[in-house]
Each structure stands twice: as C-alpha cells, then as structure tokens.
N, C-alpha and C positions, 0 to 999 in steps of 0.2 A: 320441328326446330332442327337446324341442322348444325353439325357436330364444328367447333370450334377447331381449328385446324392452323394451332402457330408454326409447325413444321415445314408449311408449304411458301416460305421467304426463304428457303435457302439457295442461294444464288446456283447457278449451274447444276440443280437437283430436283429429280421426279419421285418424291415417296411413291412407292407402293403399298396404297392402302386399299380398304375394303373397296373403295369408289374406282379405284384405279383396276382390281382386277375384274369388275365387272363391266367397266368398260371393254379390256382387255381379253375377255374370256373366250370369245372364238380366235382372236388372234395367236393367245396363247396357246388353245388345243388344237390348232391348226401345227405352231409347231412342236409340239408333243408328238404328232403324226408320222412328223419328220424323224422317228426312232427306230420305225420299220423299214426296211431296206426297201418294201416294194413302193412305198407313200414315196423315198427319197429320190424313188429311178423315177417317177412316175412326176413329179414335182419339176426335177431338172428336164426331163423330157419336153414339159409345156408349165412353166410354171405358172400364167396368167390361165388358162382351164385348172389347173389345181385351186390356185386360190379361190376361182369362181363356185368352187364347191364348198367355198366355209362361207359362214354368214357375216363376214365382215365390212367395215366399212370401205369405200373405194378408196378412201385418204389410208386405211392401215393395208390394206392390199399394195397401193402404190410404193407407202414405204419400204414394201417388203421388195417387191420389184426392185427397189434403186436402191436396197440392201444401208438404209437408212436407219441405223440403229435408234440412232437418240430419236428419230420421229416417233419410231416404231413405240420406244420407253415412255414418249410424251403421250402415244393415244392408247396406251394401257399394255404395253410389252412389258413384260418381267425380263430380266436382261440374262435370270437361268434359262427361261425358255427360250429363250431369241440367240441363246448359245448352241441351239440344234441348227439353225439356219447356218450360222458360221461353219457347225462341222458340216451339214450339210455340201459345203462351196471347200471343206477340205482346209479350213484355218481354225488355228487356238483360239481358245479363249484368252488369251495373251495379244494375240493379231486384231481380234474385233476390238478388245478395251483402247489399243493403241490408237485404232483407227475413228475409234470415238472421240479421242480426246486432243485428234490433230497430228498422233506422233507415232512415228514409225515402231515397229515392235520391239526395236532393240530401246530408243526412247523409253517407252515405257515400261520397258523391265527394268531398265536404269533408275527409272524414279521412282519404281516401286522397290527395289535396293536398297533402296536410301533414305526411306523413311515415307516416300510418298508424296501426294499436291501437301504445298504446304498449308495451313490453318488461314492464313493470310487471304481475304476476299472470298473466301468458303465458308462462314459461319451467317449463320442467319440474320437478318435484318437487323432484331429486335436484343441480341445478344452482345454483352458487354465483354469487352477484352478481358 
C-alpha cells in the first residue's frame, strides 16, 4: 500500500523524500564525488565520460550537462548535493538558488532580505488561507 502523500500539491515544490533519494541516489554520490579536487579536474576535463561512470539515468546525466537544476531536483537531486556542481563551475549557492528561480543574484538576495517568495500561490492545493 503506498504511503499517502498530501505534501506533493505544493505548487512550484519537489519534497525530498524516501522515494525521492532513491531515485536520486547515484546522481547524488555522483556529486558528493565532486568534493575531491581530482574527481573535480577530472569532471571538468570531460564531463559527459565522467558522468558515464555513475549509474544514472540519461535524463539526470543530461540535466547535469545543461546544469539544469530544478530538473536535476525533479529526478531526485538534493539541492545540498547539487551545490557541489555549482561550486564545482566556481558559483554560490546564492548564484544557483537565483538562477533557479529566474533571478539574477543580486534579485535574489534581495528577496531573501526581505522576507522572501511571498506565501501567496506557494501553499499547497488542499490548504486553507
């Protein structure tokens, strides 16, 4: 029987759950990899023979290639580990969140100044004002 799951209507939002890191699992320790300098030179060298060496899927390979975060999120990336690939390329984790959400870095430091996305079209489905 499988697990009831009202969390997964929240508009513009991927939980990470149990189902999510085991899809995610080599993609993940693919980039945990990315923490030793020689995986990092050796990655940016030929990155598509790197990935060929983890057992992932060609749809989370590709998104890693076209440095497609939210895809990355949607087939089971954790967005800690998919922050080695950012520093990996030499940007914050401040530059990737910006760059997911549409908005230049300085954008999104801004809005995280100020309180943040507002509540507004962000709450789940089934959830009452």
């Amino acid at each position: 029987m499988p697990l009831d799951k009202p969390y997964t209507d929240v508009p513009g939002t991927t939980i990470f759950d149990a189902d999510m890191s085991r899809q995610g699992y080599h993609l993940n320790q693919f980039c945990m990899s990315l923490m030793k300098a020689e995986n990092r030179a050796r990655f940016k060298a030929d990155e598509r023979a790197y990935l060929d060496e983890w057992p992932m899927t060609e749809e989370q390979k590709q998104a890693v290639l076209d440095r497609d975060l939210n895809r990355c999120i949607s087939l089971g990336g954790n967005i800690y580990f998919l922050a080695k690939i950012g520093a990996t390329d030499g940007k914050s984790f401040q530059q990737m969140a910006g760059s997911m959400t549409g908005m230049t870095e300085e954008e999104y430091r801004n809005m995280m100044i100020n309180g943040g996305r507002p509540a507004e079209g962000n709450r789940y489905i089934g959830e009452k004002k």
